[in-house]
N, C-alpha and C positions, 0 to 999 in steps of 0.2 A: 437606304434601308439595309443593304448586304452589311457596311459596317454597326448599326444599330446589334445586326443578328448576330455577327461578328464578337461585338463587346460583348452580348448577353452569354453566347457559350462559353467564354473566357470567364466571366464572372460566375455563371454558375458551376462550372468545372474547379475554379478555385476555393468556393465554396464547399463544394460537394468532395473534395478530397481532404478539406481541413475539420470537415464535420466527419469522414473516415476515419482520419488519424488521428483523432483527439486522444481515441482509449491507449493507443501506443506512445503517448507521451504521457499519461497519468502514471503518478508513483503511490503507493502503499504508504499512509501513515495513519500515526496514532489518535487515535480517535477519543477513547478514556484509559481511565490507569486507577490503580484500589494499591496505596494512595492517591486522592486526584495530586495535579500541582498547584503546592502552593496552601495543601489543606494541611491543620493542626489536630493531630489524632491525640488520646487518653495515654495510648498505651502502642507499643509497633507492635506494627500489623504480623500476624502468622502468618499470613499467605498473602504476597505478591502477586498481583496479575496488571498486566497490559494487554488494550482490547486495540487489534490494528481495524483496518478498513477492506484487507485484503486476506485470506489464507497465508500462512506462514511454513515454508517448508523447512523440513532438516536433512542434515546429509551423512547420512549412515559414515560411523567413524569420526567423524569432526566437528567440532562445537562451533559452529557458527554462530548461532543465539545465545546472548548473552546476559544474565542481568548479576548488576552487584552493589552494595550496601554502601555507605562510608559516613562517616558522621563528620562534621563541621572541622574537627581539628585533623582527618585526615586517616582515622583510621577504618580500618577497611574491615567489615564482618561478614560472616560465612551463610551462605545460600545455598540451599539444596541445588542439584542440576535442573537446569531449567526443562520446563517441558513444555509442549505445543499441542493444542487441541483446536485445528481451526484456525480461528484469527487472532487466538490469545494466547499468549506466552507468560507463564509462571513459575512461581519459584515460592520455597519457603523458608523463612527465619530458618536457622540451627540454635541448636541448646547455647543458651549465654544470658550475658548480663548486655542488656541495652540503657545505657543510661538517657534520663531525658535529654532533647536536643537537636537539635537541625542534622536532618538526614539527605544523603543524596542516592537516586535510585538509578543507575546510569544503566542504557540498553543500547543492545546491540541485536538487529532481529531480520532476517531475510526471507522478504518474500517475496510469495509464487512467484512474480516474473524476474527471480535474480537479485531484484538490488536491495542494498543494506538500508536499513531504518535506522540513526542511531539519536539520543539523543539523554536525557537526564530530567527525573522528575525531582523536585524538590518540597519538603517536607518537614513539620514538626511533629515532635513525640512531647506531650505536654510531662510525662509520668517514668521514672525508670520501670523498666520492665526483665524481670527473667523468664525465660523459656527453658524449662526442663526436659521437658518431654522428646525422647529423639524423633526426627521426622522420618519418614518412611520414604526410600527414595521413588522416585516418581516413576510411571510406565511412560516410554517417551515414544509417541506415534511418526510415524514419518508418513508424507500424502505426496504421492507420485502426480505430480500435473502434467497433464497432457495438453499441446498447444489449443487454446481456444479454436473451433474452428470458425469460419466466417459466419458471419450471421446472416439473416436474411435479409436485412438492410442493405449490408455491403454488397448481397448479390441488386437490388433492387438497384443501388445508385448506381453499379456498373452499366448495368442497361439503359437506365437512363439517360445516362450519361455515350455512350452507343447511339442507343437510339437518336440522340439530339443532334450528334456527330453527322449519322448518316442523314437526317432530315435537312442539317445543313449543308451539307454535300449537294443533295438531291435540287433542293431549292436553285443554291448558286449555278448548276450545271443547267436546271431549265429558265433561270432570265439568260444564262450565257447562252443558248440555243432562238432564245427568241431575241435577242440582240444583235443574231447574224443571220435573222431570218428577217428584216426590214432592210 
């Protein structure tokens, strides 16, 4: 019986710490993008957005997020500075000539917990397109996170996990008193 009790604290401890550390092993990714990947648009798009799953921070003075244009044969065209509201990171066309043709949208985005998101949406422009108009450059917010604090779960499994400790404790110490009391 003591090893039955034995294995089950081991098993629900091992349990109970991997169901704690799940959220610290989850990382931030892309969720949608305007263009999606993979989609065939009329005309390119004026405004760039990618939508993460997580808040996106930026760091006053340095361009950590990133997004940038390039068309099939390699040439690379101008995007406003990106900006961040949230969990989406955008950017828009600059005045030019876009000719029809497969486009590549490459990103680079870090979030709230540090690490970089990168990766590359891919795209056609069925239509040459000009953009005249200058864009206005963007207000770029910055969001100070503060460490998540523990939640109430995490306090709930600690005690349980206590609790179960001392009740196994308790148990083994009273058959070992009635084992040296025969």
């Amino acid at each position: 019986m003591r090893r039955i009790l034995q294995l089950s604290t081991v098993l629900f401890l091992s349990a109970a710490s991997a169901f704690a550390s799940t959220s610290a092993f989850a990382h931030s990714s892309l969720i949608s993008s305007n263009p999606a990947q993979g989609s065939v648009v009329d005309m390119i798009p004026t405004d760039f957005a990618l939508t993460f799953n997580e808040e996106l921070i930026s760091i006053e003075g340095q361009s950590v997020n990133k997004l940038s244009l390039s068309d099939a044969s390699g040439v690379n065209y101008s995007l406003s500075e990106p900006k961040i509201v949230g969990e989406v990171l955008s950017a828009s066309a600059t005045s030019g000539q876009y000719p029809a043709g497969e486009y590549l949208l490459t990103y680079r985005a870090v979030s709230a917990d540090g690490h970089p998101i990168t990766g590359e949406i891919a795209f056609t422009v069925q239509s040459s397109t000009t953009i005249d108009s200058p864009i206005e450059e963007p207000v770029t917010t910055s969001i100070t996170t503060e460490p998540e604090p523990a939640g109430a779960l995490t306090y709930l499994l600690i005690g349980l996990i206590l609790l179960l400790g001392i009740a196994s404790r308790v148990w083994s110490n009273r058959k070992a008193r009635r084992g040296q009391g025969n």
